[in-house]
VOGU-3710 file (C-alpha; in Angstrom, 3 decimals, decimal comma):
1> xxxxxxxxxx> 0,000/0,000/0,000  3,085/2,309/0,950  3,969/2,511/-3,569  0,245/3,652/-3,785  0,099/6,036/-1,521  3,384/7,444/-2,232  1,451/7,401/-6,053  -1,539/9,527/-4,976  0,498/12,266/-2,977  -0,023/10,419/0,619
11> xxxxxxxxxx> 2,524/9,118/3,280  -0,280/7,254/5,834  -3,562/5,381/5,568  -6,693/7,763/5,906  -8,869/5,340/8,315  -6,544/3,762/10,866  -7,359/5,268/13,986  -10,751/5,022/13,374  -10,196/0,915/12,003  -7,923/0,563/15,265
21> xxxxxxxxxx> -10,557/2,119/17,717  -13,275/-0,036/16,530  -11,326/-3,499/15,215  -12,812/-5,500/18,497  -16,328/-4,487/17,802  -16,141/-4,753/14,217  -14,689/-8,122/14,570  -17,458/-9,171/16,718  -20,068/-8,173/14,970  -18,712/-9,596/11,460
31> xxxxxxxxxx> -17,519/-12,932/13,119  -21,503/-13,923/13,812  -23,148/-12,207/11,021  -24,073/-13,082/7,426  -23,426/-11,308/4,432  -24,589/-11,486/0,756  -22,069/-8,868/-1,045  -23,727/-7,916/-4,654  -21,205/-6,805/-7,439  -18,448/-8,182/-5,119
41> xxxxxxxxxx> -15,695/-8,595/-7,645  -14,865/-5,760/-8,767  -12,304/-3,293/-7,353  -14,148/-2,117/-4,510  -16,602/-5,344/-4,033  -13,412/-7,121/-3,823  -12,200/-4,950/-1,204  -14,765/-5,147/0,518  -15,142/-8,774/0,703  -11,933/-9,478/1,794
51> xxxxxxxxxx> -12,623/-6,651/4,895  -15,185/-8,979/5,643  -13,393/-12,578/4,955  -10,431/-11,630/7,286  -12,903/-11,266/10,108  -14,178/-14,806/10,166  -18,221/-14,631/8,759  -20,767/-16,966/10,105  -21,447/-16,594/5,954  -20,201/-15,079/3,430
61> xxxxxxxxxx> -21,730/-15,237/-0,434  -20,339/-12,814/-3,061  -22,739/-12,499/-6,420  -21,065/-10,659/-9,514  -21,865/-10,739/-13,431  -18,113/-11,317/-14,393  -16,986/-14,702/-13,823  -13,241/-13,953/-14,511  -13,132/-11,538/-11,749  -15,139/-13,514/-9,423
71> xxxxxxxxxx> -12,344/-16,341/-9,980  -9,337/-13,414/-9,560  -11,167/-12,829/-5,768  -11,322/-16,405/-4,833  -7,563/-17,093/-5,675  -6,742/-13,884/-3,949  -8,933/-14,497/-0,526  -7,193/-17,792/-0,885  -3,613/-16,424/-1,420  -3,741/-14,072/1,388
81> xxxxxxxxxx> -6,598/-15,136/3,769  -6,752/-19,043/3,242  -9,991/-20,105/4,955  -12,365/-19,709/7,385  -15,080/-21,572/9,779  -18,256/-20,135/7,869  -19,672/-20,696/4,634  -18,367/-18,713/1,852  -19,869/-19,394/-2,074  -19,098/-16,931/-4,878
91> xxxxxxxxxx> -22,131/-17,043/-7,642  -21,635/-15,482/-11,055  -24,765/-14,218/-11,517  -26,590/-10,483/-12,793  -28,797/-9,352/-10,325  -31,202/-7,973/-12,739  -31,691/-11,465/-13,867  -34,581/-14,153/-12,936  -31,509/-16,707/-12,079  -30,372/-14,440/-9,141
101> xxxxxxxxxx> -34,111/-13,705/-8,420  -34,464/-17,486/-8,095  -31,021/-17,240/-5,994  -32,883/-15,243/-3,350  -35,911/-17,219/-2,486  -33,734/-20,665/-2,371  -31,851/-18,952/0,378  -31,640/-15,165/1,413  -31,031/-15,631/5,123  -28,375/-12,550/5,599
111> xxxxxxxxxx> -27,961/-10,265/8,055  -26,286/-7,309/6,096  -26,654/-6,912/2,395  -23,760/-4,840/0,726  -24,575/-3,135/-2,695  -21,552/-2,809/-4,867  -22,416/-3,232/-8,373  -22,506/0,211/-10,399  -22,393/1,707/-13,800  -19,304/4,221/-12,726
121> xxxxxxxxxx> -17,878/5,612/-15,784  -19,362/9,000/-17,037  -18,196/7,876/-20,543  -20,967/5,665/-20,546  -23,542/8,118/-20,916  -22,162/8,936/-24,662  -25,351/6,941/-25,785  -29,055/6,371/-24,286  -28,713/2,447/-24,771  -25,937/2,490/-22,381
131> xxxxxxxxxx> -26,897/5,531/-20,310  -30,299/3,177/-19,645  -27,887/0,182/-18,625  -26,925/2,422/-16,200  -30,291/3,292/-14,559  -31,070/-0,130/-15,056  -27,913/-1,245/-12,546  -28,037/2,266/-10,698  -31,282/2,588/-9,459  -33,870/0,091/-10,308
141> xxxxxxxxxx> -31,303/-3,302/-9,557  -30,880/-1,308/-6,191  -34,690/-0,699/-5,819  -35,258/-4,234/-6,529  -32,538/-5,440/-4,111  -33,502/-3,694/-1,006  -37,109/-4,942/-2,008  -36,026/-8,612/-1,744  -33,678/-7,425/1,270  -36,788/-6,699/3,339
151> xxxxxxxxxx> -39,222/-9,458/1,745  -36,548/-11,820/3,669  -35,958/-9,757/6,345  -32,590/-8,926/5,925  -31,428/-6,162/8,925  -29,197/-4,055/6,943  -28,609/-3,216/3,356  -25,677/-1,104/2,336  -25,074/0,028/-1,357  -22,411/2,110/-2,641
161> xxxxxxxxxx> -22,601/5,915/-4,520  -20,398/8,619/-5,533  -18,628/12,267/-4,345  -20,411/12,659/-7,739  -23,700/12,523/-6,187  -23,330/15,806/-4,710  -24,311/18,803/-7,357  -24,187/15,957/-10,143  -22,679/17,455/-13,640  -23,135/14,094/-15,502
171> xxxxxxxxxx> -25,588/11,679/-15,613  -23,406/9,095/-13,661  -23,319/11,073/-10,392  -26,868/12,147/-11,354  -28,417/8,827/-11,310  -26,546/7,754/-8,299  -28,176/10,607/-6,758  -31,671/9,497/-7,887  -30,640/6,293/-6,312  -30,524/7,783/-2,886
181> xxxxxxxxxx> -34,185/9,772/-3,659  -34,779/5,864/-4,152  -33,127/4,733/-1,174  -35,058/7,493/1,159  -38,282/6,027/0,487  -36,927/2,484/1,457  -35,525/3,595/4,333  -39,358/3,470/5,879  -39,106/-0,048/5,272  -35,051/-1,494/6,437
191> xxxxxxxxxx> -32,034/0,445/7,829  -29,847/1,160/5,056  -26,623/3,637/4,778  -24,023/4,187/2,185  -20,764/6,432/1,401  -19,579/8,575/-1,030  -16,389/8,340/-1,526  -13,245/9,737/-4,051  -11,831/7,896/-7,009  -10,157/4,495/-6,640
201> xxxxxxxxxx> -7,019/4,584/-6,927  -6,283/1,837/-9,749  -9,387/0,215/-9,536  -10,696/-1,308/-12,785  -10,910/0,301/-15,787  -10,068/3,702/-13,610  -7,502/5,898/-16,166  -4,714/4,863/-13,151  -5,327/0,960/-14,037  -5,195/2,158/-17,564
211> xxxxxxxxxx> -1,631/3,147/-16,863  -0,714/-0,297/-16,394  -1,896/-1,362/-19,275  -0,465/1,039/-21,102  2,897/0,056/-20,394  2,218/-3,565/-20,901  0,539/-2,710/-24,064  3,545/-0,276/-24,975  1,574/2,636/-25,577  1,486/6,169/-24,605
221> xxxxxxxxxx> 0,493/7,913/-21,252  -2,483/10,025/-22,039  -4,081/12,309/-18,970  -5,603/15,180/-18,491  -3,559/17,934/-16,837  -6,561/20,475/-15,265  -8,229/18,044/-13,396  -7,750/17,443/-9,690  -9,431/14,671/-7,809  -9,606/12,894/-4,577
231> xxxxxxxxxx> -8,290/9,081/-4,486  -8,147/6,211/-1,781  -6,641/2,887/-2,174  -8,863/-0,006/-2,564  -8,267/-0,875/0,957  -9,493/2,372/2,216  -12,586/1,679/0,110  -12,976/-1,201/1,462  -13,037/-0,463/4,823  -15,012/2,798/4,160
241> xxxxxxxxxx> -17,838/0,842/2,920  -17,303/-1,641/5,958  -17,939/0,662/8,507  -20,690/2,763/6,996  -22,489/-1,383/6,620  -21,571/-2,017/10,643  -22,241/1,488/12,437  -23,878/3,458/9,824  -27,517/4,254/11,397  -30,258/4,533/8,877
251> xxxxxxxxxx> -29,501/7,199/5,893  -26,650/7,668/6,636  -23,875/8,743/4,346  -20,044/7,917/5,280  -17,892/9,974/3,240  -13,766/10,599/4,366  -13,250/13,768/6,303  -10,975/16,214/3,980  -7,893/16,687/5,686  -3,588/17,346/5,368
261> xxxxxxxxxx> -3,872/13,719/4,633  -6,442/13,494/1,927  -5,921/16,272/-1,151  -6,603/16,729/-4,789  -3,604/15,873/-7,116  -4,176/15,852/-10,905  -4,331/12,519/-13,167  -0,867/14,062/-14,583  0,906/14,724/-11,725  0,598/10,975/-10,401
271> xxxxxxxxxx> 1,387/9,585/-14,210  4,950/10,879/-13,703  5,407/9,673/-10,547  3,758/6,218/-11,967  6,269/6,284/-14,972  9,568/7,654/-12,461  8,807/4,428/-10,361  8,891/2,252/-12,954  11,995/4,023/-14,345  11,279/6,000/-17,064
281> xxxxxxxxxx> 11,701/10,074/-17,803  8,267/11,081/-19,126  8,753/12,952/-22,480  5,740/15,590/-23,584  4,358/15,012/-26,820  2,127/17,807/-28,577  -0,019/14,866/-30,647  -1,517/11,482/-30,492  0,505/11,020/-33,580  3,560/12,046/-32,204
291> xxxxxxxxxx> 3,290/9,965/-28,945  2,230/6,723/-30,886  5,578/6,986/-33,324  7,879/7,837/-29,903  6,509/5,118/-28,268  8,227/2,526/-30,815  11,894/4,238/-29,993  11,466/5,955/-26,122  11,571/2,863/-24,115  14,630/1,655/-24,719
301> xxxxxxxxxx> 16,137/5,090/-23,978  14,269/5,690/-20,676  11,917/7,745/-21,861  7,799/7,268/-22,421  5,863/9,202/-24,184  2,711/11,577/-22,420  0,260/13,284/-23,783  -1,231/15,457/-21,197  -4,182/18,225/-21,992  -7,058/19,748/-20,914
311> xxxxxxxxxx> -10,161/18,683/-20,665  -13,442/19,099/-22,781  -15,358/16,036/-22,820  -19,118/15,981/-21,589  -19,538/15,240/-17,901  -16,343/16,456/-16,454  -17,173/18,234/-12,867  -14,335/20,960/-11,863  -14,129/20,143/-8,735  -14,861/17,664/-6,285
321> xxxxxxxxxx> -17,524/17,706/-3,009  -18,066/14,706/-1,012  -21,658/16,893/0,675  -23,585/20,183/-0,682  -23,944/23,519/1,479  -27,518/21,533/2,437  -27,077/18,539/4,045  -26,583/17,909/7,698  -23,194/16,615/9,246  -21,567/15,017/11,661
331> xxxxxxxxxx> -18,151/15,311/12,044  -17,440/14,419/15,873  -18,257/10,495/15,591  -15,694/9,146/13,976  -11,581/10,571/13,532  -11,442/10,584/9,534  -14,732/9,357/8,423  -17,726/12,169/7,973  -21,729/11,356/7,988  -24,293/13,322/5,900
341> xxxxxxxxxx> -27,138/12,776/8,175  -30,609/12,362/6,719  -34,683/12,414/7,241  -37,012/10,263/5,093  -37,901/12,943/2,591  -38,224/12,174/-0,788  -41,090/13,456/-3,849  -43,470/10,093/-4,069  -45,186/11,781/-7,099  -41,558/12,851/-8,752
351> xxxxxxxxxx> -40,316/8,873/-7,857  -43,725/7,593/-9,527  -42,970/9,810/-12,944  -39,379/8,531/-13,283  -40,488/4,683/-12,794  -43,252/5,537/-15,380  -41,881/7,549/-17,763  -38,522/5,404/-17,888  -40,969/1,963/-18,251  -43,139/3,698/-21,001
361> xxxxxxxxxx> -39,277/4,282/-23,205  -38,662/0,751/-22,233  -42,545/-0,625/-23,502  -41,204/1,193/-26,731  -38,076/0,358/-27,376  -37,243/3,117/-28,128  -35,517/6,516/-26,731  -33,275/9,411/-27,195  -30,584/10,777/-24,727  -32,576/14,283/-24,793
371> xxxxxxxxxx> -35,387/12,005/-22,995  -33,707/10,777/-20,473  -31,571/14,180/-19,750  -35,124/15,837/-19,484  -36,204/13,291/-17,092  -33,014/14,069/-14,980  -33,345/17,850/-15,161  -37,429/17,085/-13,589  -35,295/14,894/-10,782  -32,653/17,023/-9,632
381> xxxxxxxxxx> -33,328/20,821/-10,268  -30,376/22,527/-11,020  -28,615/19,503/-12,734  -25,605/21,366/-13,909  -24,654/18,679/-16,963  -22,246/20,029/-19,256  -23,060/18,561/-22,600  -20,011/19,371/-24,744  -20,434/16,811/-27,334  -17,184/15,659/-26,935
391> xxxxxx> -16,771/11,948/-25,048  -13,747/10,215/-23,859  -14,216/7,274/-25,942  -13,448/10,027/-28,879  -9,622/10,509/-27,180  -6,821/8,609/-26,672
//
């Protein structure tokens, strides 16, 4: 973790005191519990699975769509962890899917229900098949989970959003957002809480993993230089999510407390530290063309190729906020961890017209981006999206 940190501009962990203070209880409370963890293999499920393996589960089942990955966290909890006493299954399975709907009534018996399967990228609202994949997994697979949660009477449900959630300027953080509109009116019915949280460092398909490949692939380092973000290791997110699932109470929102040790860096700044610690002397190009020929001749001189430049693509927020001027805190319960606090309130008639109006596209087969962007805009006044017409899949 030390390389990582080092990576992201940090010397020390952001949670320990508050992991240390509370290990005993948390270890307690894990070691007789069960758990069903939902999008569980990728970068953050898989953190947060292993949180939980290492503290001996009565049970322990882990449900994800991608059976590679699901594999990758099996040999890794293995590698690292070995075994425990309780009963841990992996199922490859999409929870929007009759087979995992069938999954649930043969068993569901859980005591805590952790919700980490997302649509994260804003690139993938470029087109309104893909954007309604992601209120498909967003919002209604989370609807429908904490449905099933209660119908077996499951005592806590946890599910994952986004820093992006706050003041959304793209249609990812704004239907994570919608989600918690979503999760206020379950939270009548079952205790749930969640966290926002920064970017991951090197979590999957995250522009830091991409650096990896990059160099595997032998290709250029591409980043944007005027954007600055917040990033915690998968670890921290991990145990972020972890303790907002144990001691969050209901609606609340976990979020890290901004502090000396957590500050925005830009994606350039850590690609030449990335390319220093790997040993090479990152060289500026002025073109994609440029860096893709120096890329063939750099290497073997010490040198890699970067092409670092602003940014213009739709969805890009300026800065990041973790809570908006609105919402209520509290910042005295925990060291480094923050909770938005929150009272049932939610629009039933404003829920009603988004489940409507998004089934009536679906009865179709047939919608347009504009739809679904007016639909937002009726959810969350002020939705500042910045349509530029410009998407990263169009870059480098």
């Amino acid at each position: 973790m030390d390389a990582m940190l080092n990576l992201i501009g940090r010397d020390v962990p952001l949670f320990t005191a508050d992991m240390v203070s509370r290990e005993d209880e948390l270890h307690e409370i894990v070691s007789r519990s069960r758990f069903l963890v939902l999008g569980g293999a990728g970068s953050i499920g898989q953190a947060v699975t292993k949180e939980i393996f290492k503290r001996n589960p009565l049970k322990l089942h882990v449900v994800d769509i991608s059976e590679n990955n699901m594999v990758e966290l099996v040999r890794d909890i293995r590698s690292s962890f070995g075994y425990i006493d309780g009963d841990f299954q992996t199922f490859a399975l999409d929870i929007g899917s009759v087979e995992y709907d069938a999954f649930v009534k043969a068993d569901g018996q859980y005591d805590y229900v952790l919700n980490l399967s997302a649509l994260k990228h804003v690139r993938s609202e470029k087109d309104p098949f893909t954007l309604m994949r992601m209120i498909d997994v967003n919002v209604f697979n989370t609807d429908k989970t904490i449905q099933q949660s209660i119908d077996s009477g499951v005592k806590k449900y946890f599910c994952v959003s986004t820093d992006k959630a706050a003041n959304p300027a793209n249609m990812m953080g704004a239907s994570k957002r919608i989600m918690e509109m979503f999760l206020m009116r379950k939270s009548e019915e079952i205790t749930i809480s969640t966290a926002r949280f920064a970017n991951v460092a090197f979590s999957d398909g995250s522009l830091l993993h991409g650096f990896n490949q990059r160099l595997q692939k032998q290709q250029p380092i591409v980043a944007p230089n005027d954007i600055k973000r917040y990033f915690v290791t998968p670890q921290e997110s991990g145990e972020l999510c972890l303790m907002s699932c144990i001691f969050g109470e209901n609606r609340d929102i976990f979020f890290p407390k901004l502090s000396e040790d957590l500050h925005l860096i830009t994606f350039a700044e850590i690609a030449v530290k990335y390319l220093k610690r790997r040993g090479y002397e990152p060289r500026l190009c002025e073109t994609e063309d440029e860096a893709r020929e120096l890329v063939k001749i750099l290497p073997q001189q010490g040198e890699w190729p970067c092409l670092f430049t602003a940014s213009n693509t739709t969805g890009e927020k300026d800065f990041e906020e973790f809570y908006t001027a609105n919402e209520v805190l509290d910042m005295s319960r925990f060291e480094n961890l923050g909770i938005i606090k929150n009272e049932p309130l939610y629009n039933q008639e404003l829920l009603s017209l988004f489940e409507e109006q998004i089934s009536a596209m679906k009865k179709k087969s047939e919608w347009s981006k504009e739809q679904i962007v007016e639909l937002f805009h009726k959810m969350i006044p002020g939705f500042g999206h910045k349509e530029t017409g410009k998407y990263l899949d169009s870059k480098m």
